[in-house]
N, C-alpha and C positions, 0 to 999 in steps of 0.2 A: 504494500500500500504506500501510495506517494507520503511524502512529507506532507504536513498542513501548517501554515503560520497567522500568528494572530499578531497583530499591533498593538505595541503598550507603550506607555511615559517610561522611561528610564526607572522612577523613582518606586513606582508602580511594580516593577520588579524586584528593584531591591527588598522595598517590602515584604514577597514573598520569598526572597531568598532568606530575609529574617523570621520568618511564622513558618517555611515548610511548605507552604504550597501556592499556588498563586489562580485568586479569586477574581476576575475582574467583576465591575461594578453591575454588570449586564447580566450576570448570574444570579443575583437578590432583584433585578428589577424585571428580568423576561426569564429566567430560569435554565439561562446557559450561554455560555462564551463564545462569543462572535468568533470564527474562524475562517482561512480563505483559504485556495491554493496558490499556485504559484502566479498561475495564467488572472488567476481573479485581485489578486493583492493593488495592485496597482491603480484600478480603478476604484478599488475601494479606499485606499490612501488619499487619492486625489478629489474622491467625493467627499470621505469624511474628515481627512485630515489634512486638509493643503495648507500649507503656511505655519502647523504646529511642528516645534522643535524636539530633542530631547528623547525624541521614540525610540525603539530596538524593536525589531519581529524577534518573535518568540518561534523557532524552525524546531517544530512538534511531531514526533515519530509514533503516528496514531497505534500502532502494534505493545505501546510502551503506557498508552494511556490508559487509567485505572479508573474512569469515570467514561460514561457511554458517549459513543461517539454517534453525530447520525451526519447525515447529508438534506439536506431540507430548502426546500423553495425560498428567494429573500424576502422578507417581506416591504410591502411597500410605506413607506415612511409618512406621506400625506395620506394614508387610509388606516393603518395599523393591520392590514386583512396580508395571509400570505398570498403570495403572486403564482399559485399552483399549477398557472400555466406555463411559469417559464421554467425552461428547462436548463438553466444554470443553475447547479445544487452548490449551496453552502454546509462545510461541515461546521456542528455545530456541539458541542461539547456540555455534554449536560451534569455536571458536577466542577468540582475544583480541578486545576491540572496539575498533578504529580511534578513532583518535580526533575525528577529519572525519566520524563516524557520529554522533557527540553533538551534538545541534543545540541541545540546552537544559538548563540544569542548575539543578533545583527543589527550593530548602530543602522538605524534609518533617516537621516537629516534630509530637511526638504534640500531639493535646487536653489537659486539664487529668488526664480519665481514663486516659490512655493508648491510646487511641486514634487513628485517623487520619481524616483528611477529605481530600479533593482539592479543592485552588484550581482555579484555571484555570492551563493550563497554554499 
């Protein structure tokens, strides 16, 4: 199974490196942690995070993960309804993620425009 990475704040990690596991915010408030692939990361950086600094993707080896994984339609943000028609699936993580599940952890700084680009990872 492919790698899956999730975007966090720098700090936001350390965090979990201090408590043992890392919870983002979207777990207490929809009941599980946004994740993308590789192909999907980019657009998602650039809709939800352009111009913020300070990030790292979290490069998550789902075979390692100790909390369910699924793949799931995005939902759409001006309706709250999922988009069950589109056939770009998002994995989606439904508990905390282990921390033996993070195999790689990748400064992500926007461009000069607030943008993103992916190194290799």
């Amino acid at each position: 199974m492919a790698m899956i990475l999730h975007i966090t704040h720098r700090h936001d990690w350390q965090t979990a490196l201090d408590s043992g596991d890392y919870r983002a915010e979207s777990l207490t408030n929809e009941g599980f942690i946004h994740c993308s692939t590789a192909i999907q990361v980019l657009r998602v950086a650039n809709s939800f995070y352009r111009g913020q600094s300070d990030l790292v993707l979290l490069v998550i080896e789902p075979a390692k993960l100790l909390s369910p994984l699924k793949y799931e339609a995005p939902i759409n943000p001006q309706t709250g309804q999922s988009e069950i028609d589109n056939p770009d699936l998002f994995p989606h993580i439904y508990g905390v993620i282990n921390l033996e599940a993070v195999v790689k952890v990748v400064p992500f700084p926007p461009n000069a425009d607030g943008t993103f680009m992916l190194s290799e990872l």
